[in-house]
N, C-alpha and C positions, 0 to 999 in steps of 0.2 A: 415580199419576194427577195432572193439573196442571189450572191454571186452565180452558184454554180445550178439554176434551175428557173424556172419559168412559174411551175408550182409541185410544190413537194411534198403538202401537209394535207390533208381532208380531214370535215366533220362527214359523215356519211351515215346513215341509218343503216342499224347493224352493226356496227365496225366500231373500234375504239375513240373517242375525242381526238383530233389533230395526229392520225395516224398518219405513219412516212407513205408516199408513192411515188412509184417508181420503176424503174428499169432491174429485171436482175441478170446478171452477169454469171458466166461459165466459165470465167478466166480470162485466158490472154494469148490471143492465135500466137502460136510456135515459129509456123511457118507460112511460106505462099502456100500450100499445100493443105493448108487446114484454114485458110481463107477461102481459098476454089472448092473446097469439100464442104462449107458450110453455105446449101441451098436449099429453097423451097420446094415445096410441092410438083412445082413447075419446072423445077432445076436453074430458078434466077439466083443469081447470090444472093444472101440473105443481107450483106453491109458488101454490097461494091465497089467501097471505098477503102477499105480497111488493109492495113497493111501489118504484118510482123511486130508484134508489140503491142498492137490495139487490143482493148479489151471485145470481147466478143459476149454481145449481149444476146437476151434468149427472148425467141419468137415465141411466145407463149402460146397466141392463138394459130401459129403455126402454117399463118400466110403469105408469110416468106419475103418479109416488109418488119421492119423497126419501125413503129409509131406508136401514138398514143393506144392504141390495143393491144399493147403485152406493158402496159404500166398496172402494175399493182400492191400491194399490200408489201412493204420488206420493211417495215420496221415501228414499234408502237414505243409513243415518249412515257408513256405512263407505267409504272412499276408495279411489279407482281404483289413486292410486300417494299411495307417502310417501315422502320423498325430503330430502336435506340435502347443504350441501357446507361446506367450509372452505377459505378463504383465508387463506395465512401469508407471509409475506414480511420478509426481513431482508437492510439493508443497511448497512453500514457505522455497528453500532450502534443504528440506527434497526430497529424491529420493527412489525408491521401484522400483525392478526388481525381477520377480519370471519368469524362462524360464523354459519348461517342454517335454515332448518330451513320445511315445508311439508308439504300435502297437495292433492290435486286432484279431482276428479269425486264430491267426497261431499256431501250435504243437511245443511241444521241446522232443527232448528222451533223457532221462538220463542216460548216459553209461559211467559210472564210478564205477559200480559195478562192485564184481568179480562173476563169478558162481562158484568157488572154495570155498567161504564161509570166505577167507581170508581177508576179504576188511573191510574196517566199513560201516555200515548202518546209515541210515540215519533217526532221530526220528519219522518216518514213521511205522519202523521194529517194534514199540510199539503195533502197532494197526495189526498183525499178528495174524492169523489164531492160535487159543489154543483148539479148540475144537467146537463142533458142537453148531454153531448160531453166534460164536466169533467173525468172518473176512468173509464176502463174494467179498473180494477184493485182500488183502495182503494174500499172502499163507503161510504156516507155514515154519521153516526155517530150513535146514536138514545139515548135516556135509558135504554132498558132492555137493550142491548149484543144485541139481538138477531143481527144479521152478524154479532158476533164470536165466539157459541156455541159454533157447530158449527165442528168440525176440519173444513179443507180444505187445498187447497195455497198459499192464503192467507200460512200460517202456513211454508211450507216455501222456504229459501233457497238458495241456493248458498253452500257451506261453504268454498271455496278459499282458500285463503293460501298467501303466503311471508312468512315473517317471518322480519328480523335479530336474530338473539339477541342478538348478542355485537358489539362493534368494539372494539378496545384499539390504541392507539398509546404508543409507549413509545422512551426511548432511555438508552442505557447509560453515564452521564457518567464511568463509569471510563476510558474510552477521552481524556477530556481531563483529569483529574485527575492521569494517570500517576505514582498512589502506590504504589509495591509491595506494602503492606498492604488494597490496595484491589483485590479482584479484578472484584467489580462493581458500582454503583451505577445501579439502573434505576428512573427515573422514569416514569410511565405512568397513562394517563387512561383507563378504559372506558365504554363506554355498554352498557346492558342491556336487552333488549325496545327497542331503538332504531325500529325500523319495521317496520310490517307493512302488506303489501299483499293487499289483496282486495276483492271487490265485498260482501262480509256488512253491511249496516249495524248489525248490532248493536255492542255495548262489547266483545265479544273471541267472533272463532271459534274460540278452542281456550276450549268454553264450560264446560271443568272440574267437568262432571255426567255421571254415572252411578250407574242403577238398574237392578238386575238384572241383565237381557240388552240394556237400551235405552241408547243411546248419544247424541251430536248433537241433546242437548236443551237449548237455554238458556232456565234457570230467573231469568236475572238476576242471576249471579255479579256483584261489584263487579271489574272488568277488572285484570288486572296492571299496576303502575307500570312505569313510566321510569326507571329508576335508572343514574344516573353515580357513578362512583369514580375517585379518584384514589388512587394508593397509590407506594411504594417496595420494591424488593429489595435491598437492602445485602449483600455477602457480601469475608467479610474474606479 
C-alpha cells in the first residue's frame, strides 16, 4: 500500500497481472455551476463536497455516489512489446557500439505523493488548476490534499521509453605503433544510461519497484546516473 491509495493494483481472472484500479476522472469542475450540474439519477449531487478546482470523478454505475462501484480498470504495468537492438561497427581500427533497449504500450502510477500536502510536487503542480479555463487536468491544491486522496487516473502515465544504454567509441593504436610485441592497444571512451527517450515525466521509467504481483509503480527511486569511462585493452 502507498501514499496516495488504499489499493490500486489487482490480480483478477481475466484481466492483466497487477492491473492499476481505480477512479477515472472527467476533468476539473470550472465552476459552482458545473458542480450543481453534476447529479444523479435522483438529482443528489454526485461529490457535494466539491468545490471549483476539484477534479470531477465519473459515476460509472451511474448512482449518483463516488465509491468503490465506479473503481475500474485505468491502467496495465505490463508492456505491449519489449524490444532492444545493437549497433557495431568497425573500421579500419576504429570500433562504434551503441546498445539500446525499451518497451511500449504499458502504464506507471506515481505514488510518491502525499495527500497530506506535505510532500513536494513535482514541476507538474505549475500547470494546476488557478481558476476557470486554467487546468482541465491538474486540480488546484488545498491545505488538507483532498484531490490528491483518492486513486484515479490522475496518477496513471504512459510508461514508454527507448533508452541508450550503452555507446563506446574506441580505436586500436596498435595499428600505428607497429610493434611486434604489441598486438593491441585500444583506447576507448563509453557513456552509460547516455539517453533516454519518452513522454514519462517522472526521474526514471524503468521505476525499479516491485511488490508481490504489482509492477509499474514509482515509489521515488533516486534515477540511475550517467556514467562515462574511459578505459584501455593492452594485449601483448
Amino acid at each position: 500500500m502507498f501514499n496516495n491509495a488504499l489499493e490500486f493494483y489487482r490480480a483478477q481472472n481475466g484481466m492483466p497481472v497487477g492491473y492499476f484500479w481505480g477512479l477515472k476522472t472527467a476533468g476539473v469542475f470550472q465552476t459552482e455551476e458545473e458542480v450543481n450540474a453534476y447529479r444523479g439519477k435522483s438529482g443528489n449531487l454526485v461529490q457535494p463536497g466539491a468545490k471549483p478546482g476539484d477534479l470531477r470523478y465519473v459515476d460509472l454505475n451511474g448512482d449518483g455516489v463516488i465509491d468503490n462501484e465506479d473503481r475500474t480498470k485505468i491502467g496495465d504495468p505490463n508492456p505491449d512489446f519489449i524490444f532492444g537492438f545493437n549497433v557495431s561497427l568497425d573500421y579500419k581500427g576504429f570500433d562504434f557500439l551503441v546498445q539500446a533497449s525499451g518497451v511500449a504500450g504499458n502504464q506507471l502510477v506515481q505514488s510518491w505523493r502525499s495527500p497530506g500536502g506535505r510532500a513536494n510536487y513535482s514541476a507538474e503542480i505549475l500547470e494546476r488548476w488557478t481558476g476557470p479555463g486554467s487546468s482541465n487536468r491538474i486540480p488546484r491544491v488545498t491545505e488538507e490534499g483532498t484531490n490528491w486522496a483518492q486513486f484515479s487516473d490522475l496518477y496513471v502515465y504512459d510508461g514508454s521509453f527507448l533508452r541508450i544504454n550503452t555507446i563506446t567509441f574506441g580505436y586500436d593504436f596498435a595499428r600505428l605503433a607497429k610493434k611486434s610485441y604489441l598486438s593491441k592497444v585500444r583506447l576507448y571512451a563509453s557513456v552509460l544510461n547516455a539517453f533516454t527517450f519518452t513522454k514519462y515525466n517522472g526521474m526514471d521509467p524503468e521505476v525499479g519497484h516491485n511488490e508481490g504481483f504489482s509492477s509499474g509503480v514509482d515509489v521515488g527511486y533516486y534515477p540511475r546516473p550517467r556514467t562515462i569511462m574511459v578505459g584501455a585493452n593492452i594485449r601483448f
